[in-house]
PDB file as gemmi writes it, atoms N, CA and C in Angstrom:
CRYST1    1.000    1.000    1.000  90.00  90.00  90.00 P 1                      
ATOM      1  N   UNK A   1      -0.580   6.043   2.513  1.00  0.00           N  
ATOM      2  CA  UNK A   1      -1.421   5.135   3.264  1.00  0.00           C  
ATOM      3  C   UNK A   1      -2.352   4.409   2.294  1.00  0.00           C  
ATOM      4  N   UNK A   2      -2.558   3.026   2.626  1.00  0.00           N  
ATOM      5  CA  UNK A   2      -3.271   2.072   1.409  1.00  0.00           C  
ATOM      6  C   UNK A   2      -4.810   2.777   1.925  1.00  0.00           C  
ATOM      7  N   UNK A   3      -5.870   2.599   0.491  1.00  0.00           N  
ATOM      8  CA  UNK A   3      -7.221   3.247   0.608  1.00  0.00           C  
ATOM      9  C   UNK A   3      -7.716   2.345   1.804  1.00  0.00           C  
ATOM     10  N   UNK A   4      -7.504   0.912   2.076  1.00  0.00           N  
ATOM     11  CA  UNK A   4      -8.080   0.139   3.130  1.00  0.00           C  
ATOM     12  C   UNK A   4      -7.971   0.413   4.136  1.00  0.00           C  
ATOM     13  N   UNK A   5      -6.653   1.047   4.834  1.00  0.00           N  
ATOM     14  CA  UNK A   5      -6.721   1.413   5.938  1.00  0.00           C  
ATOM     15  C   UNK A   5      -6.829   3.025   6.451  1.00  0.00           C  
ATOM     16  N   UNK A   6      -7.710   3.373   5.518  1.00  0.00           N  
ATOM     17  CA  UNK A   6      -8.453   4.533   5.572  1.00  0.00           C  
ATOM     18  C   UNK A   6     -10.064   4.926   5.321  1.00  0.00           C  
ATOM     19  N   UNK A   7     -10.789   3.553   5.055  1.00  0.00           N  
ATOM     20  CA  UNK A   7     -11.762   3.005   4.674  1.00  0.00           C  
ATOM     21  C   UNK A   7     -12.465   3.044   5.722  1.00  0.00           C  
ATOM     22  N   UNK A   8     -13.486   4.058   6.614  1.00  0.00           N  
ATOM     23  CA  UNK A   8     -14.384   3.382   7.101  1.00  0.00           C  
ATOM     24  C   UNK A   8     -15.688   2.699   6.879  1.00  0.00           C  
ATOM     25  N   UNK A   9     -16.532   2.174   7.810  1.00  0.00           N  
ATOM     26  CA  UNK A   9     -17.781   1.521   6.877  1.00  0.00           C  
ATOM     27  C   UNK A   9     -19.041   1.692   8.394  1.00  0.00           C  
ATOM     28  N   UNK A  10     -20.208   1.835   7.357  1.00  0.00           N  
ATOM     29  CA  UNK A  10     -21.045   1.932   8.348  1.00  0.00           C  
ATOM     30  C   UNK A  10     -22.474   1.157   7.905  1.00  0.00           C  
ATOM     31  N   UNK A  11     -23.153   1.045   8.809  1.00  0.00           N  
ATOM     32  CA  UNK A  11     -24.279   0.192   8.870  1.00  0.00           C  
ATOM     33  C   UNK A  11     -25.507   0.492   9.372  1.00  0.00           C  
ATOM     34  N   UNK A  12     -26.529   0.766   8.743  1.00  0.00           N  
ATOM     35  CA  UNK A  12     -27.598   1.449   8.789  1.00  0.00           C  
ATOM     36  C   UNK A  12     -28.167  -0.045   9.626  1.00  0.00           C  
ATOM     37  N   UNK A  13     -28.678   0.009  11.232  1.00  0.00           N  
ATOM     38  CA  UNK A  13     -29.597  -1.072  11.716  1.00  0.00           C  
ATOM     39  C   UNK A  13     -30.991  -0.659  11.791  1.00  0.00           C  
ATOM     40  N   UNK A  14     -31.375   0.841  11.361  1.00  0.00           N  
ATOM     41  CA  UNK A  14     -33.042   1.138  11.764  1.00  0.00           C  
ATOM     42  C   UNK A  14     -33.296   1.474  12.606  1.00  0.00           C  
ATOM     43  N   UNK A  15     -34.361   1.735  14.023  1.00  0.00           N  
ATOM     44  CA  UNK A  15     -34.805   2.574  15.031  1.00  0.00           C  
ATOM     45  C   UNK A  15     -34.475   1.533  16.071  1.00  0.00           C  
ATOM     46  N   UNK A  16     -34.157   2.037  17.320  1.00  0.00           N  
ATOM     47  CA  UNK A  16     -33.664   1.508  18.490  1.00  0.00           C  
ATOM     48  C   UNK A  16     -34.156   0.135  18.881  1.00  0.00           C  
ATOM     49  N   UNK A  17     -35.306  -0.200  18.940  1.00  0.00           N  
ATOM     50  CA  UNK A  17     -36.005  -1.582  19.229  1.00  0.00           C  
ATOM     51  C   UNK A  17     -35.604  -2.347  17.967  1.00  0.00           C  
ATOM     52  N   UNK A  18     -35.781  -2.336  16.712  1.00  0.00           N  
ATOM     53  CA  UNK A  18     -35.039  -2.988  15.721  1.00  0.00           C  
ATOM     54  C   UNK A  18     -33.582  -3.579  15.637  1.00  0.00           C  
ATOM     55  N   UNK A  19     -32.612  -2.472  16.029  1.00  0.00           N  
ATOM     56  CA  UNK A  19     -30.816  -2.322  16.145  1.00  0.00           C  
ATOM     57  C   UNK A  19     -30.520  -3.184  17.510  1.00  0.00           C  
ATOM     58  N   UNK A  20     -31.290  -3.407  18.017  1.00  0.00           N  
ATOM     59  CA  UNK A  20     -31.094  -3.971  19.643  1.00  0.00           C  
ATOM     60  C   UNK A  20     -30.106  -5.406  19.043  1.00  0.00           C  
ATOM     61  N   UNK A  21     -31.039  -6.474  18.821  1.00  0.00           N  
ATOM     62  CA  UNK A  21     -30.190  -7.753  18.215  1.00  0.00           C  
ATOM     63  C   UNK A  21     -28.928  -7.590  17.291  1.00  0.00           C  
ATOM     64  N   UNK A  22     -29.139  -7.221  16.584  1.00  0.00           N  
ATOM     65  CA  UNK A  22     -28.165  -6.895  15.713  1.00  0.00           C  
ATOM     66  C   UNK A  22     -26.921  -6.232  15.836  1.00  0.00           C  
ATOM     67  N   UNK A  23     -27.315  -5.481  16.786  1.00  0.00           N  
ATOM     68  CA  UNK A  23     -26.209  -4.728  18.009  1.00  0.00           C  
ATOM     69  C   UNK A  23     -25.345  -5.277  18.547  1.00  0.00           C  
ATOM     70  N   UNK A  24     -26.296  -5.993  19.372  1.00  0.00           N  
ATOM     71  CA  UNK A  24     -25.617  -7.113  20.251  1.00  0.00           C  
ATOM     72  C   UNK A  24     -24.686  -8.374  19.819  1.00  0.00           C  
ATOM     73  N   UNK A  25     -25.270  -8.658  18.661  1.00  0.00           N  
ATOM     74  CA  UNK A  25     -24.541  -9.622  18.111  1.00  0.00           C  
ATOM     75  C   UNK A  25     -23.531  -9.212  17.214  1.00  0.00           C  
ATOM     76  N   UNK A  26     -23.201  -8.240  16.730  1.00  0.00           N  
ATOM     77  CA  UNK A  26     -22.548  -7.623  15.919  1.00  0.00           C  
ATOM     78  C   UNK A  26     -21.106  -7.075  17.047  1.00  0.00           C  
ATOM     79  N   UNK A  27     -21.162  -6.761  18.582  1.00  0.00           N  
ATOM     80  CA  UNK A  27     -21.105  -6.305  19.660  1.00  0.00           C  
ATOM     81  C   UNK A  27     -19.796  -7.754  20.057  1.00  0.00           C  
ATOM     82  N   UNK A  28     -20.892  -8.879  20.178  1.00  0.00           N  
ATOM     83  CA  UNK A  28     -20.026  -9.902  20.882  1.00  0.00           C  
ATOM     84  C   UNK A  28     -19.177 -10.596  19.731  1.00  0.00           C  
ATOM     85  N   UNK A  29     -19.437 -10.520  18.793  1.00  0.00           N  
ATOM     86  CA  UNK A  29     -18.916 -11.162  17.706  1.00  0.00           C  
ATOM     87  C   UNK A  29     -17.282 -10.514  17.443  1.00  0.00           C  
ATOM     88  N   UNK A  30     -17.381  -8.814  17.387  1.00  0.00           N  
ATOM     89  CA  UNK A  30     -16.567  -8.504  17.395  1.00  0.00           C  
ATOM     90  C   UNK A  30     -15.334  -8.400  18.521  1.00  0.00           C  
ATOM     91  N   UNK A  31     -16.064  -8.673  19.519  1.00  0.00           N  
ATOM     92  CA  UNK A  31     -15.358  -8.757  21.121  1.00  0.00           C  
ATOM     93  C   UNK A  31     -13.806  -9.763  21.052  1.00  0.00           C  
ATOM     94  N   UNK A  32     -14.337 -10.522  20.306  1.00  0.00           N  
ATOM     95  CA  UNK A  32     -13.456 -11.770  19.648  1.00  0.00           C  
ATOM     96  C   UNK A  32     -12.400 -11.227  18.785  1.00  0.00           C  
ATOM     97  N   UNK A  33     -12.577 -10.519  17.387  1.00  0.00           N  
ATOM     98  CA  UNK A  33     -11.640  -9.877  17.054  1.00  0.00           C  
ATOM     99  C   UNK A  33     -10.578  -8.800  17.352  1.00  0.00           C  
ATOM    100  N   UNK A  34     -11.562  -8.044  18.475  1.00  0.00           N  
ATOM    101  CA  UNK A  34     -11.276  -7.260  18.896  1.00  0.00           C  
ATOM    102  C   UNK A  34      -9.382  -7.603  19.803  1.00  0.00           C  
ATOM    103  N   UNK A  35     -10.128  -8.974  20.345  1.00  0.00           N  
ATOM    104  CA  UNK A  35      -9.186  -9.266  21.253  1.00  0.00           C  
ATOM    105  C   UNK A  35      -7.747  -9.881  20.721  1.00  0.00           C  
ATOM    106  N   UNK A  36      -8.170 -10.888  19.818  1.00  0.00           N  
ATOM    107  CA  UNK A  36      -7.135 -11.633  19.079  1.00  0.00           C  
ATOM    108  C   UNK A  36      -6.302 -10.149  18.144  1.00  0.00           C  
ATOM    109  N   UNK A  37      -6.510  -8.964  18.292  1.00  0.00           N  
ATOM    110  CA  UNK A  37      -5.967  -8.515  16.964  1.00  0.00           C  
ATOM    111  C   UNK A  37      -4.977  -7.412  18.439  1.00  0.00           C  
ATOM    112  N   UNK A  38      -5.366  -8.040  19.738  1.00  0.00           N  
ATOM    113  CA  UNK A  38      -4.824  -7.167  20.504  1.00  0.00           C  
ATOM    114  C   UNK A  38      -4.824  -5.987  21.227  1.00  0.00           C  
ATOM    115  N   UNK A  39      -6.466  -5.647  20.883  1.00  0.00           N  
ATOM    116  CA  UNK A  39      -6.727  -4.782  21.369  1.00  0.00           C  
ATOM    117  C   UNK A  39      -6.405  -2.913  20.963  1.00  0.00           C  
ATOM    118  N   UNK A  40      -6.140  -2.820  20.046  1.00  0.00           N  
ATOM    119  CA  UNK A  40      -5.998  -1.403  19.489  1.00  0.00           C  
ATOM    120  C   UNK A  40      -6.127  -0.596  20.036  1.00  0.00           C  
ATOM    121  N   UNK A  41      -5.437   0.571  20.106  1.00  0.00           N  
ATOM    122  CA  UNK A  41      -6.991   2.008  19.983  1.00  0.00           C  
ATOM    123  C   UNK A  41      -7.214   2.216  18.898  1.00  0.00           C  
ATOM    124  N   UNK A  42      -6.862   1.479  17.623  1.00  0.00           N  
ATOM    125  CA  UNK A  42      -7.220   2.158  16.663  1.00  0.00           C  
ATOM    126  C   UNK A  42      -8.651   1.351  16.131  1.00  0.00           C  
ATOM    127  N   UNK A  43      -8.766   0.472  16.203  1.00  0.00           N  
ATOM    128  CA  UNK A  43      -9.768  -0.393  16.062  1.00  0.00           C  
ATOM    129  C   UNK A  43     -11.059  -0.618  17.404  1.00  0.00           C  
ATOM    130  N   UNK A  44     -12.261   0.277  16.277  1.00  0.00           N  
ATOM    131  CA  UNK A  44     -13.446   0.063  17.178  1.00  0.00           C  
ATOM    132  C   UNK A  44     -14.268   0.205  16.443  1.00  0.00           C  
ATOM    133  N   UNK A  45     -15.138  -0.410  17.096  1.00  0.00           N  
ATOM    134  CA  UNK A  45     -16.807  -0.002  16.300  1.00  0.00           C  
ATOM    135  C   UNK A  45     -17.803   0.986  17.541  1.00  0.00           C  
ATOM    136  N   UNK A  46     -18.405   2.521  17.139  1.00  0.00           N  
ATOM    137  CA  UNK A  46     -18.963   3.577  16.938  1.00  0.00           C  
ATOM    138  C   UNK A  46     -20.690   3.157  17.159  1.00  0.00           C  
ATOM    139  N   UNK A  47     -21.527   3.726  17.907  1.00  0.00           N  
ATOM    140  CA  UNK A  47     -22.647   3.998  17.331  1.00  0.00           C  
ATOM    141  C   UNK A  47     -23.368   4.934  17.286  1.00  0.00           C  
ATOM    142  N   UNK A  48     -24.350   5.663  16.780  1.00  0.00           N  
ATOM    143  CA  UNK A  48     -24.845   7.143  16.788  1.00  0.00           C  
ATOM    144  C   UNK A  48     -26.071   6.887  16.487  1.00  0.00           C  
ATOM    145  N   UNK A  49     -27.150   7.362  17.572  1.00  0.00           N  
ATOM    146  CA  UNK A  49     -28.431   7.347  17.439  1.00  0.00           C  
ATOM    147  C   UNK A  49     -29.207   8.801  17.035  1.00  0.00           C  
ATOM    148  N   UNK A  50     -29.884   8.217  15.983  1.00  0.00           N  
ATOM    149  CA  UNK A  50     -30.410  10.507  15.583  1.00  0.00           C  
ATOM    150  C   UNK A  50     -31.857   9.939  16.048  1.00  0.00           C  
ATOM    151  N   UNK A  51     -32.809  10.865  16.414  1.00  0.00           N  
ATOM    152  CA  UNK A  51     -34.012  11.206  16.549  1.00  0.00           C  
ATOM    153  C   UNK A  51     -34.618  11.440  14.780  1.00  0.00           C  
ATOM    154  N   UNK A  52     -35.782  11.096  14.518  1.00  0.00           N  
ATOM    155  CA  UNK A  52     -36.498  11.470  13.407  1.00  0.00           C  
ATOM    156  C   UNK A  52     -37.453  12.007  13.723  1.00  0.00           C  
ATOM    157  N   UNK A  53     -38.453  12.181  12.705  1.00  0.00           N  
ATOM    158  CA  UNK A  53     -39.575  13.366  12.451  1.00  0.00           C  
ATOM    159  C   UNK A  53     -40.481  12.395  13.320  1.00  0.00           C  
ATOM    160  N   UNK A  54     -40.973  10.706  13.018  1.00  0.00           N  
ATOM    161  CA  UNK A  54     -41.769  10.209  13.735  1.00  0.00           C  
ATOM    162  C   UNK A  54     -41.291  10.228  15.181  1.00  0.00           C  
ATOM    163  N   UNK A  55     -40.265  10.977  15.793  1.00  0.00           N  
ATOM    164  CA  UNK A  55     -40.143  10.448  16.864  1.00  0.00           C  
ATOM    165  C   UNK A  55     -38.818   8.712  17.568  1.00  0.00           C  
ATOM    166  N   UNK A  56     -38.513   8.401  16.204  1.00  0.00           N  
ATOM    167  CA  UNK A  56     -37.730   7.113  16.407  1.00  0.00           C  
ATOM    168  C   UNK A  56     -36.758   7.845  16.816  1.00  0.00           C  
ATOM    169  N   UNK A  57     -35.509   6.172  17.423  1.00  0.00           N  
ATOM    170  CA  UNK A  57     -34.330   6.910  17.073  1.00  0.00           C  
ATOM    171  C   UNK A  57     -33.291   5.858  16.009  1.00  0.00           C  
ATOM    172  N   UNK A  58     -32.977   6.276  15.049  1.00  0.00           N  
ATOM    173  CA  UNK A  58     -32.329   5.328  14.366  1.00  0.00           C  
ATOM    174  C   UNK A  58     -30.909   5.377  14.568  1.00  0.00           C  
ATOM    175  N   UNK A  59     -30.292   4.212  14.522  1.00  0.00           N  
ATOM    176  CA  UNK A  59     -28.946   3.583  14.637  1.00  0.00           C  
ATOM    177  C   UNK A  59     -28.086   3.590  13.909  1.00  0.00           C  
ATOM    178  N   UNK A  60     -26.855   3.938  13.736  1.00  0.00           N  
ATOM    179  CA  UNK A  60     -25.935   3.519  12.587  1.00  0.00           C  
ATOM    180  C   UNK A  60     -24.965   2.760  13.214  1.00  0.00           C  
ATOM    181  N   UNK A  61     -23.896   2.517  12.861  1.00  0.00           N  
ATOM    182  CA  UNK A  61     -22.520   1.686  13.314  1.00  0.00           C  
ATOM    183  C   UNK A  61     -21.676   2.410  12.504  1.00  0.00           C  
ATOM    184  N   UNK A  62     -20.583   2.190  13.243  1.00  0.00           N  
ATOM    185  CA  UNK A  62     -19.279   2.729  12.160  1.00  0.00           C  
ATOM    186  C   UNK A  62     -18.928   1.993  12.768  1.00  0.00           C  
ATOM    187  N   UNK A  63     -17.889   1.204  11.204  1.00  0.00           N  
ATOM    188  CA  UNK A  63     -16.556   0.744  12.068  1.00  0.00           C  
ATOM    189  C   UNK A  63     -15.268   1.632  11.657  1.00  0.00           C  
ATOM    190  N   UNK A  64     -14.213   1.506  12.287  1.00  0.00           N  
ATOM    191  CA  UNK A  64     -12.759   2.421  12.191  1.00  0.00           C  
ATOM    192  C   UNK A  64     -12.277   1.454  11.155  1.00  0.00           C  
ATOM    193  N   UNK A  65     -11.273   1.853  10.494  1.00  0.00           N  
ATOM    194  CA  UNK A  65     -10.286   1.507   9.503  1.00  0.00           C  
ATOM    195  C   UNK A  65      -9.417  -0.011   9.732  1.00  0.00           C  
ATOM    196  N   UNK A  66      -9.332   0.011  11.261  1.00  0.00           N  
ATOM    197  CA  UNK A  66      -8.442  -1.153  11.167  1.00  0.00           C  
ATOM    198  C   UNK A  66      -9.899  -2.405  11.098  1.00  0.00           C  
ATOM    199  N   UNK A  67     -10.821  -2.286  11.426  1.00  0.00           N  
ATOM    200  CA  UNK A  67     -12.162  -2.603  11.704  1.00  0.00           C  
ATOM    201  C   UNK A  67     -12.977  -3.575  10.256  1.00  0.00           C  
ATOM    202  N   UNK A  68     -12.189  -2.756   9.493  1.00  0.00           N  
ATOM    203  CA  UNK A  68     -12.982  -2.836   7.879  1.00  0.00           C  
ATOM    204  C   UNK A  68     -12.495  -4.577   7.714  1.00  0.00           C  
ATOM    205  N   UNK A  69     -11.662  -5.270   7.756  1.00  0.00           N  
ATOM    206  CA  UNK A  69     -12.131  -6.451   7.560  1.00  0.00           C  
ATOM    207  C   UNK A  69     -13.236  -7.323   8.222  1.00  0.00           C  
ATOM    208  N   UNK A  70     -13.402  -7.105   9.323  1.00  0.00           N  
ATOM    209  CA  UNK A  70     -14.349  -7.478  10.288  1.00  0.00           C  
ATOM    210  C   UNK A  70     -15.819  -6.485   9.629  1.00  0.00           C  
ATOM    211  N   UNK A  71     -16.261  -5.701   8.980  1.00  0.00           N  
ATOM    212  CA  UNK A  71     -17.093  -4.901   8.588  1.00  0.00           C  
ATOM    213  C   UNK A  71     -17.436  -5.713   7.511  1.00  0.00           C  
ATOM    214  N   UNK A  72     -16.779  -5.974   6.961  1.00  0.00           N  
ATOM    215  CA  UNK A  72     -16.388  -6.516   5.442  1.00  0.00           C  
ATOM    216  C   UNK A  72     -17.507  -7.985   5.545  1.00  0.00           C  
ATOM    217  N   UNK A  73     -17.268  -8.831   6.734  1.00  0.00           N  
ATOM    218  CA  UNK A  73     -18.262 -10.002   6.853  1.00  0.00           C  
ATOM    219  C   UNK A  73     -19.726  -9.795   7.023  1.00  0.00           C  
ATOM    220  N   UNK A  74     -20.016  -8.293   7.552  1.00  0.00           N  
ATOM    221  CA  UNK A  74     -21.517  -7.762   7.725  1.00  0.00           C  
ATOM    222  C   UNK A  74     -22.537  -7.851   6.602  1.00  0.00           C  
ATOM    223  N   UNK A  75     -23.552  -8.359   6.556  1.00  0.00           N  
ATOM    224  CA  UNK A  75     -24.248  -7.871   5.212  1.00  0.00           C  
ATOM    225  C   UNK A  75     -24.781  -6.469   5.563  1.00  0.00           C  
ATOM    226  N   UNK A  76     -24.489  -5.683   4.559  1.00  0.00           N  
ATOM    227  CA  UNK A  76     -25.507  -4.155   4.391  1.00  0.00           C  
ATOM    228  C   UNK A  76     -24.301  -3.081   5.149  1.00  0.00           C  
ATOM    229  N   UNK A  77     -23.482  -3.744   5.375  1.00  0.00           N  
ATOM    230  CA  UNK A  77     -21.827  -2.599   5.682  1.00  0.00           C  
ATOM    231  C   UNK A  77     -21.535  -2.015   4.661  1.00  0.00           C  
ATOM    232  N   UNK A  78     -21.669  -0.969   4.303  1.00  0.00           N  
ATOM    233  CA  UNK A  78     -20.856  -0.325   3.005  1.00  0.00           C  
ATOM    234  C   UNK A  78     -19.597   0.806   3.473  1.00  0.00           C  
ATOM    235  N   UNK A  79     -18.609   1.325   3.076  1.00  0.00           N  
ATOM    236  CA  UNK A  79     -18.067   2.096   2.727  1.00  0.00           C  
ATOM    237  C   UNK A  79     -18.457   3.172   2.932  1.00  0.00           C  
ATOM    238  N   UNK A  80     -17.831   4.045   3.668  1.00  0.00           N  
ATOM    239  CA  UNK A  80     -18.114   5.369   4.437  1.00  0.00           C  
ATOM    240  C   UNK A  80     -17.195   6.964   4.486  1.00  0.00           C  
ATOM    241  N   UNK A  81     -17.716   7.992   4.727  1.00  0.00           N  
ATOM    242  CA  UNK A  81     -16.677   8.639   5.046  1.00  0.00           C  
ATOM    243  C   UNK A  81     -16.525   8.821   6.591  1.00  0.00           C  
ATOM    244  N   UNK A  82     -15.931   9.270   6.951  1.00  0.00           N  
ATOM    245  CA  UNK A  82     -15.002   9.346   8.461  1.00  0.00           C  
ATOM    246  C   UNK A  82     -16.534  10.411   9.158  1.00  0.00           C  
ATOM    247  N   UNK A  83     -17.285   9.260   9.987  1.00  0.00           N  
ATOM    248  CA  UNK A  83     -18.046  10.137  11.021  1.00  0.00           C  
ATOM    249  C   UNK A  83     -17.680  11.469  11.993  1.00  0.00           C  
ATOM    250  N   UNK A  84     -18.325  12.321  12.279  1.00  0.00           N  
ATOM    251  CA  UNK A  84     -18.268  13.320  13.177  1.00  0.00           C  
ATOM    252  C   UNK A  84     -17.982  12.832  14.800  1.00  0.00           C  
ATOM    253  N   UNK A  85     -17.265  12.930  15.178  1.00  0.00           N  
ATOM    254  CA  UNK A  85     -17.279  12.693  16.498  1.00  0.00           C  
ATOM    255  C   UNK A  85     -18.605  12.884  17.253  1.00  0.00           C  
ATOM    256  N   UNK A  86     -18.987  13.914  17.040  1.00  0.00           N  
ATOM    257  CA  UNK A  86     -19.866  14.685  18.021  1.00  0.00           C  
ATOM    258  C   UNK A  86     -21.286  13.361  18.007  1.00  0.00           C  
ATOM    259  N   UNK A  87     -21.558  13.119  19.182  1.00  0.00           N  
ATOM    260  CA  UNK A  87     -22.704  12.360  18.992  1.00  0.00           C  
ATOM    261  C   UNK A  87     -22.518  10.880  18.739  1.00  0.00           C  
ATOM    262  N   UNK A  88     -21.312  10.222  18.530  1.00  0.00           N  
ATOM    263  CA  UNK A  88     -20.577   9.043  18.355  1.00  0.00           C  
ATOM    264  C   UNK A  88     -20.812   8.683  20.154  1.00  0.00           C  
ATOM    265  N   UNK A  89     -21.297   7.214  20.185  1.00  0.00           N  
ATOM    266  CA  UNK A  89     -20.903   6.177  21.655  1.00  0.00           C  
ATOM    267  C   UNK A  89     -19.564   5.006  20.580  1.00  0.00           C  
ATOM    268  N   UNK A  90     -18.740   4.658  21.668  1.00  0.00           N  
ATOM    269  CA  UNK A  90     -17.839   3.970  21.317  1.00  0.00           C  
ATOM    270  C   UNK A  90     -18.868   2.320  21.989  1.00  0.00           C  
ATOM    271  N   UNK A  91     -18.983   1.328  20.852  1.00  0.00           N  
ATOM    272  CA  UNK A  91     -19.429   0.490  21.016  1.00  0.00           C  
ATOM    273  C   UNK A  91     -18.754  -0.817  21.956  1.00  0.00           C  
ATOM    274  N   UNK A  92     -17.207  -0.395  20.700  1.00  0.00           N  
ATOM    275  CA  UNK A  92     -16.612  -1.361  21.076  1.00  0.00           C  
ATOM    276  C   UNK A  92     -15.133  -1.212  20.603  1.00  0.00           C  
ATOM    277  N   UNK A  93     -13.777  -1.127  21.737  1.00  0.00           N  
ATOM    278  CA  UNK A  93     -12.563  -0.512  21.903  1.00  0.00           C  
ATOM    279  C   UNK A  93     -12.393   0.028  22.856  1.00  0.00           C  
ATOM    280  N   UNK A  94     -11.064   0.302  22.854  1.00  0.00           N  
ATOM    281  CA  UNK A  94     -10.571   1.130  23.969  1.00  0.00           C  
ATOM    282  C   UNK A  94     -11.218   2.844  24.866  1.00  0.00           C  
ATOM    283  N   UNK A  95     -11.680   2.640  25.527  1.00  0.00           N  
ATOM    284  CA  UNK A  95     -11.733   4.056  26.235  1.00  0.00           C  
ATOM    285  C   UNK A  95     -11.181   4.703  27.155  1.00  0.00           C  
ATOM    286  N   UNK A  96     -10.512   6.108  26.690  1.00  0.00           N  
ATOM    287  CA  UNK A  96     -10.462   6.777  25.782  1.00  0.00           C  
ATOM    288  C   UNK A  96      -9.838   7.065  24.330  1.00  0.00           C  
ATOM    289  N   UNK A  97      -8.793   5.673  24.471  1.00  0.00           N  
ATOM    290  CA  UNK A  97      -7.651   5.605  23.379  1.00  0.00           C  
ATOM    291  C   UNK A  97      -8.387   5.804  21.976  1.00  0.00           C  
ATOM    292  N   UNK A  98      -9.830   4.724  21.752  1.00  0.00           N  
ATOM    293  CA  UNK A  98      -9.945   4.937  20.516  1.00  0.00           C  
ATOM    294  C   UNK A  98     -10.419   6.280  20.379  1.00  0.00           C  
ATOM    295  N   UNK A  99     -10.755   7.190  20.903  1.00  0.00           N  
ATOM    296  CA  UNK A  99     -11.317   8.872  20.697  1.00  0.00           C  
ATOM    297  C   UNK A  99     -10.280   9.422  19.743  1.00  0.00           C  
ATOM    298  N   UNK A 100      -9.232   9.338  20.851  1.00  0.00           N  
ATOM    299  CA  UNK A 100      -8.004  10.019  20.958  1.00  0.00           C  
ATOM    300  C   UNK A 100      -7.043   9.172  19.563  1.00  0.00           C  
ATOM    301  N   UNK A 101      -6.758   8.829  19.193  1.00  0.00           N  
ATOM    302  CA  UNK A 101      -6.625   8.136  18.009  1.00  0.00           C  
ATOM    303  C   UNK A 101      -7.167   8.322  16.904  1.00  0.00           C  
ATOM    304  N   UNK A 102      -8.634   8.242  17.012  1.00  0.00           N  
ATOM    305  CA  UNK A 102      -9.221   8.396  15.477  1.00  0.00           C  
ATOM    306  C   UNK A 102      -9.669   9.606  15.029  1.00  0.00           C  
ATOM    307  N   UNK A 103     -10.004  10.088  16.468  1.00  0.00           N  
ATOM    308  CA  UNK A 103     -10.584  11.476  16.567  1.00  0.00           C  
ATOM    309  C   UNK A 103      -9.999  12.922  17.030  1.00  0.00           C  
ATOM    310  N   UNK A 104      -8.327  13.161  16.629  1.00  0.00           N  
ATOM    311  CA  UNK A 104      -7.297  13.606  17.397  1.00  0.00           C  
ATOM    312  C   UNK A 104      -8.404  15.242  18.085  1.00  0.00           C  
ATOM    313  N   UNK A 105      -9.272  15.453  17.084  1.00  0.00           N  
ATOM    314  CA  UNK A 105      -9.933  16.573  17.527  1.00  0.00           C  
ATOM    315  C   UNK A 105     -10.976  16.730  18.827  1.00  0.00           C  
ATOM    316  N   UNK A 106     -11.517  14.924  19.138  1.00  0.00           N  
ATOM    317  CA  UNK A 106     -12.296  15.129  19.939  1.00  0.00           C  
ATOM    318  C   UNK A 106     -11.927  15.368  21.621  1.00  0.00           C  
ATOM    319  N   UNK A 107     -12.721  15.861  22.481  1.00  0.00           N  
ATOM    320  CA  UNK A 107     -12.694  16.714  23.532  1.00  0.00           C  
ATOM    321  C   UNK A 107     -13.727  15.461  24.319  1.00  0.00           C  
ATOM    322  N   UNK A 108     -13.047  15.289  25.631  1.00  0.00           N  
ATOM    323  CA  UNK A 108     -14.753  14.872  26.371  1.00  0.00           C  
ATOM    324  C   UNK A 108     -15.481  15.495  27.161  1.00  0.00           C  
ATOM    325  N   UNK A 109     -16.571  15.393  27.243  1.00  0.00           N  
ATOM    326  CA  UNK A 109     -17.263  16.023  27.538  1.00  0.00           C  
ATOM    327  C   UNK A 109     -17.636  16.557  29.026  1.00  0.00           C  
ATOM    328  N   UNK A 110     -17.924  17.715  29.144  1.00  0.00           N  
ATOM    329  CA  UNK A 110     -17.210  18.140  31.019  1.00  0.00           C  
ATOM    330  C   UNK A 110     -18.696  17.676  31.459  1.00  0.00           C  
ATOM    331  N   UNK A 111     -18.741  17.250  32.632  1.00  0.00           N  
ATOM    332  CA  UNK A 111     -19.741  16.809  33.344  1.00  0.00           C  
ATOM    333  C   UNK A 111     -20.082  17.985  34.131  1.00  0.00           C  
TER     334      UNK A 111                                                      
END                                                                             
């Protein structure tokens, strides 16, 4: 398998009121690729909010592998290793396909 399509990338946006715009636009922008490339499960973009010591909650993004050219146009996207499921929202892709695809391990969660 080529290193690119094993490449994920992620994007540090900062604490929740900050990541909001950037979200969003990062969100609809990709909606577009998303669609023209057909819709995947393998292709999505991830987000994961942690709590800090002040109390924030800060944001990351991941994008998936097929994702990384579209990542690639972001400023401040770098090169990643493969996020934890656990604690991942699917931003943007298929649900449940992209789970189940990228994440053959992940489980959902029983209500």
């Amino acid at each position: 398998m080529e290193e690119a399509q094993i490449m994920w990338y992620g994007l540090f946006l900062g604490s929740g009121v900050t990541a909001l715009q950037p979200t969003l636009k990062i969100q609809q922008s990709f909606l577009v690729e998303f669609a023209v490339a057909g819709q995947s499960d393998d292709m999505a973009i991830f987000s994961k909010s942690g709590g800090t010591e002040a109390g924030t909650h800060e944001v990351t993004l991941y994008f998936s592998p097929a994702a990384a050219a579209f990542a690639k146009t972001i400023p401040g996207a770098a090169p990643c290793t493969k996020p934890p499921s656990d604690g991942l929202s699917l931003l943007v892709g298929n649900s449940p396909g992209a789970f189940h695809v990228l994440f053959p391990e992940w489980q959902p969660r029983q209500r």
